[in-house]
C-alpha positions as CSV (number, residue, x, y, z in Angstrom):
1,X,24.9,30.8,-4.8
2,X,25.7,28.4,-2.1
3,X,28.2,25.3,-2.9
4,X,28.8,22.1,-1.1
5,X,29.4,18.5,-1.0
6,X,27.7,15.6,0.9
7,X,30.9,14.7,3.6
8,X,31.2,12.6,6.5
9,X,29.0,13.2,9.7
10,X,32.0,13.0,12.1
11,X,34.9,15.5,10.3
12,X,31.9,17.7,8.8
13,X,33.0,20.6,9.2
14,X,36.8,19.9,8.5
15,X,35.7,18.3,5.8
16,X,34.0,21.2,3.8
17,X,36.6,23.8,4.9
18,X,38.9,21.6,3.2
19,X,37.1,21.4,-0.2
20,X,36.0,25.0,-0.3
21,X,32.2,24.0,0.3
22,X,30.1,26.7,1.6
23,X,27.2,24.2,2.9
24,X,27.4,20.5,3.7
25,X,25.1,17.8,3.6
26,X,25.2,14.9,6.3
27,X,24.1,11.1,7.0
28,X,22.6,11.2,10.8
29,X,23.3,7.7,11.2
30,X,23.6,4.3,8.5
31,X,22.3,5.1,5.3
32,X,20.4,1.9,4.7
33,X,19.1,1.6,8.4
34,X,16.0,2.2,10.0
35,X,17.7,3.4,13.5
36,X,17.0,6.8,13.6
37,X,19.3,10.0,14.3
38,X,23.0,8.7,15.5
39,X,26.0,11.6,16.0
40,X,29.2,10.8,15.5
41,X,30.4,14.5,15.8
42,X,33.0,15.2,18.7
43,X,30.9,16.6,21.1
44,X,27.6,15.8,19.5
45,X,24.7,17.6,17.8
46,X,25.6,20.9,20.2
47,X,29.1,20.8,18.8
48,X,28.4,20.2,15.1
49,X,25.8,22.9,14.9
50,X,27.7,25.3,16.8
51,X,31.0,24.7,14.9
52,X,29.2,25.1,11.5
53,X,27.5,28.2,12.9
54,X,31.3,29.2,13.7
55,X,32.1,28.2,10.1
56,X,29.7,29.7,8.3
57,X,28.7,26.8,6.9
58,X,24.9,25.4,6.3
59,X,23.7,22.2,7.2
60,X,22.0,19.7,5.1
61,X,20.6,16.5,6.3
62,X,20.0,13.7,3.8
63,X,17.2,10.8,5.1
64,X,18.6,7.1,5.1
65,X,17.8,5.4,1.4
66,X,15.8,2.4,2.7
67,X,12.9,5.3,3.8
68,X,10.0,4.5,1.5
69,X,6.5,6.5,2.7
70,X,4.8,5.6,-0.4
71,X,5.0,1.5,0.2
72,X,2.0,0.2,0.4
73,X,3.7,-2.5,3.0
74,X,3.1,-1.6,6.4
75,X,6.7,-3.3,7.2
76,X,8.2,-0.7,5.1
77,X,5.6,2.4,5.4
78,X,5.4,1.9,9.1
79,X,9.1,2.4,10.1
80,X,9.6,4.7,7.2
81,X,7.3,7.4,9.0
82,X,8.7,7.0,12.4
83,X,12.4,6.5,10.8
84,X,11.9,9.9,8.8
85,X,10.7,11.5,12.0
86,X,13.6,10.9,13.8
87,X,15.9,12.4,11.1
88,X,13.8,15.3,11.4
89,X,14.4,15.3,15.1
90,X,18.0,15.3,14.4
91,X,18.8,17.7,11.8
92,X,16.8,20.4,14.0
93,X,19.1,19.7,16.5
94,X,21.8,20.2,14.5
95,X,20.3,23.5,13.0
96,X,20.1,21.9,9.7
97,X,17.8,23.9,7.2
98,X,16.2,21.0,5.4
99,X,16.5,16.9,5.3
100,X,16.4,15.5,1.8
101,X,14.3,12.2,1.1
102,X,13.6,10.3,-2.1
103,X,10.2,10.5,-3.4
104,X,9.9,6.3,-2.9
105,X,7.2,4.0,-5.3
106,X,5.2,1.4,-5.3
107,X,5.2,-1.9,-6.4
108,X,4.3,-3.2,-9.9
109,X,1.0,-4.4,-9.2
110,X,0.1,-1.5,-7.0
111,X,-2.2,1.4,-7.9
112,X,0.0,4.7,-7.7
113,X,-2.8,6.8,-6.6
114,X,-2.2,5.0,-2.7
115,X,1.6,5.8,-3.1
116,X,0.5,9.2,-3.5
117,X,-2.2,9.1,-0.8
118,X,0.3,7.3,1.9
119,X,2.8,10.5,1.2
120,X,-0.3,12.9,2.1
121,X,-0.8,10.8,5.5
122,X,3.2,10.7,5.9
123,X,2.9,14.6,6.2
124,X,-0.1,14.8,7.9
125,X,1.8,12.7,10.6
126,X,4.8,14.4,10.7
127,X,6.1,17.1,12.6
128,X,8.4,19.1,10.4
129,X,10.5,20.9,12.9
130,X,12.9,21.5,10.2
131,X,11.8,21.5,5.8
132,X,11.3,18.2,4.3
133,X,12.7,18.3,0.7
134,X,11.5,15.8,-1.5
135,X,14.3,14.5,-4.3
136,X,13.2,13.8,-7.5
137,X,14.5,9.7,-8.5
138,X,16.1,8.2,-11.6
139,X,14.1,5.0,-12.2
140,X,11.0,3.0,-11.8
141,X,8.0,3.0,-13.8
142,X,5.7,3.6,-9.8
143,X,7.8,5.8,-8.8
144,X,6.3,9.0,-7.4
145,X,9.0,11.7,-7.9
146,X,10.5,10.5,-11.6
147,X,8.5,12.5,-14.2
148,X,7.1,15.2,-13.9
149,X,3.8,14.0,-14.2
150,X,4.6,12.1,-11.1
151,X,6.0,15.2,-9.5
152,X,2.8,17.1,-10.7
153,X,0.3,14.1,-8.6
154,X,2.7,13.9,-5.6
155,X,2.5,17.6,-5.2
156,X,-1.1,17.5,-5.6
157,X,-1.5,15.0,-2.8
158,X,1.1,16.7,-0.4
159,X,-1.0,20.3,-0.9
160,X,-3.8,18.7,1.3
161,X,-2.0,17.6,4.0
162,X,-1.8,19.3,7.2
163,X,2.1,20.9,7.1
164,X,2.1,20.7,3.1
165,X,3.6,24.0,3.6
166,X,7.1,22.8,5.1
167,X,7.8,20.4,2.4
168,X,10.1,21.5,-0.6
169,X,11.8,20.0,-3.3
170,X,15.2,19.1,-4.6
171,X,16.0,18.9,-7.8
172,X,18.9,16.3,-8.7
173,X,20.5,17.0,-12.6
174,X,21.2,12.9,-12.7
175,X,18.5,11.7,-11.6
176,X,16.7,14.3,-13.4
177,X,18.6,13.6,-17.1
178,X,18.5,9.8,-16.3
179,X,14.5,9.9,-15.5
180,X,14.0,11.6,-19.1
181,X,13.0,15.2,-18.0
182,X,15.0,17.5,-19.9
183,X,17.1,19.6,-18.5
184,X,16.5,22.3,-20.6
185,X,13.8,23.7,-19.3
186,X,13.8,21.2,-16.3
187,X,13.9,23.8,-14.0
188,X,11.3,26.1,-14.8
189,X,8.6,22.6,-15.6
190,X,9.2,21.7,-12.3
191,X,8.4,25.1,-10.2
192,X,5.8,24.9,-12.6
193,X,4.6,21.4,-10.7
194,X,5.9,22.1,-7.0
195,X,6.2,25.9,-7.3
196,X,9.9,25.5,-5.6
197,X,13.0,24.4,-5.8
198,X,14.6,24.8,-2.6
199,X,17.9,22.9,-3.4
200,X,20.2,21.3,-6.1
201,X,22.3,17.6,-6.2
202,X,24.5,18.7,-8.7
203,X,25.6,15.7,-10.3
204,X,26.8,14.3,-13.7
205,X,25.5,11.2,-14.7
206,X,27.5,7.9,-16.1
207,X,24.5,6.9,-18.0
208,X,22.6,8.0,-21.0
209,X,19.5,10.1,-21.2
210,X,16.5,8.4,-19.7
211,X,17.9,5.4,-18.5
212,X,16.5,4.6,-15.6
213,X,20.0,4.4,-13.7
214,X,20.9,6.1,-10.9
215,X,24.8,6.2,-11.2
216,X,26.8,10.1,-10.5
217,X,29.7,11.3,-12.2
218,X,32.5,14.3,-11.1
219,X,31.3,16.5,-13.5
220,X,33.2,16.6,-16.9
221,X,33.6,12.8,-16.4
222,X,29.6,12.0,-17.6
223,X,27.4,12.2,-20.5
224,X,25.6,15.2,-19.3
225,X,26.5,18.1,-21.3
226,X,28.4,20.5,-19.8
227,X,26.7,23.5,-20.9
228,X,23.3,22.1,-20.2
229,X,24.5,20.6,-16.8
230,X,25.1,24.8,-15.8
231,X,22.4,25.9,-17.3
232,X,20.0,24.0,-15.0
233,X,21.9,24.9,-12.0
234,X,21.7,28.0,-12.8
235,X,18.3,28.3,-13.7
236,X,17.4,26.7,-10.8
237,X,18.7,29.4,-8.7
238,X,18.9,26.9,-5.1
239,X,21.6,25.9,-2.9
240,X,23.6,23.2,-4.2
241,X,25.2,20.3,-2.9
242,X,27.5,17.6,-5.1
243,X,27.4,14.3,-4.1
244,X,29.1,12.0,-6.3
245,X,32.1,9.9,-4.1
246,X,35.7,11.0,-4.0
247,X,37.2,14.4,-3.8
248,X,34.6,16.9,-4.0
249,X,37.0,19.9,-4.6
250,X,37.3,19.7,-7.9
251,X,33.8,19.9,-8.7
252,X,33.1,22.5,-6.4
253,X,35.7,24.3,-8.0
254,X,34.8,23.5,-11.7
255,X,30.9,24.6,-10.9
256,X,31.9,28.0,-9.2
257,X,34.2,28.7,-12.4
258,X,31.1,28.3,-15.0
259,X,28.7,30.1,-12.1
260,X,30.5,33.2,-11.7
């Protein structure tokens, strides 16, 4: 199984060599802006993918926050298409094998079933040079990748779009814990739903079984049990990438220990 840790676009490479990560995942650009693909990698896109070829190391590319496909405001939905477009412009130039994007929602007095709908035309639109990996979220009652009911209708939706096929799924243990799936048998429900899971956030969570809150924690440092915090990982058999802030090493370290 395939370790890493969300670093720094511009020392990627020096950056997971120094934490023992076998894979990466990058920001192409500001998290919360709508620009598009931005490298800040000496040399460029070339140089990063080439370096991590050299490294050994896999590439991961994880779509700004403020993309929304789902909105049912063209202001958001609009720029969200062509924003998450351009990512996927960028991570195939960097040889990335997939860019991660939150499933999104819609508003409190919107009808889900066109939040679902817009993600169908999203992927009917797109063209999915590299896999688009849908993450599952932590909160929101409209939200169309929290339960697994939700997960169940998006997937639904994305199966008759044109390109359904490149689209995947990652499966994030807070987000997952803090939405109220359990992670149990987390796993297995949701190939059940999506019939993937093509990577892992492995994170520990700060908050308390279906809270609704989005917060990380190094693992250890949560209320996640341990034991059930492996178990999912390993059941979910993926690639996986930590992401909580600080020094990744440890946790890369802890989760290979309990892996092996």
């Amino acid at each position: 199984m395939r370790i890493g840790a969300h670093v720094d676009q511009a020392d990627a490479v020096n950056q997971a060599r120094a934490i023992g990560a076998d894979q990466a995942q990058v920001f192409l650009g500001d998290p919360q802006g709508w620009k598009g693909a931005e490298f800040t990698y000496p040399g460029g896109a070339e140089a990063l993918r080439a370096d991590a070829a050299a490294a050994d190391l896999d590439l991961y590319v994880h779509a700004p926050y403020v993309i929304n496909v789902a909105s049912t405001n063209n202001r958001i939905r609009i720029p969200s298409r062509k924003s998450l477009q351009k990512i996927v412009d960028g991570a195939a130039e960097i040889g990335a094998k997939g860019v991660i994007v939150h499933g999104g929602h819609v508003t409190a007095t919107d009808d889900v079933a066109v939040g679902y709908d817009n993600w169908r035309k999203a992927i009917d639109a797109l063209d999915a040079k590299v896999p688009v990996l849908i993450e599952n979220t932590a909160g929101g009652a409209k939200s169309m990748a929290r339960t697994l009911e939700s997960i169940g209708r998006l997937w639904d939706a994305i199966g008759a779009a044109e390109g359904g096929d490149q689209v995947g799924f990652t499966l994030d243990t807070c987000h997952a814990w803090a939405g109220g799936i359990d992670l149990a048998t987390a796993a297995d429900q949701v190939r059940a739903v999506t019939g993937r899971i093509d990577l892992v956030h492995a994170n520990d969570s700060r908050d308390t079984f279906d809270s609704g809150a989005d917060r990380h924690a190094h693992f250890g440092d949560g209320l996640i049990p341990p034991d059930e915090l492996v178990a999912v990982i390993a059941s979910a058999g993926a690639p996986v990438i930590c992401e909580t802030h600080g020094d990744m090493g440890p946790d890369i370290a802890w989760l290979r220990s309990r892996l092996d």
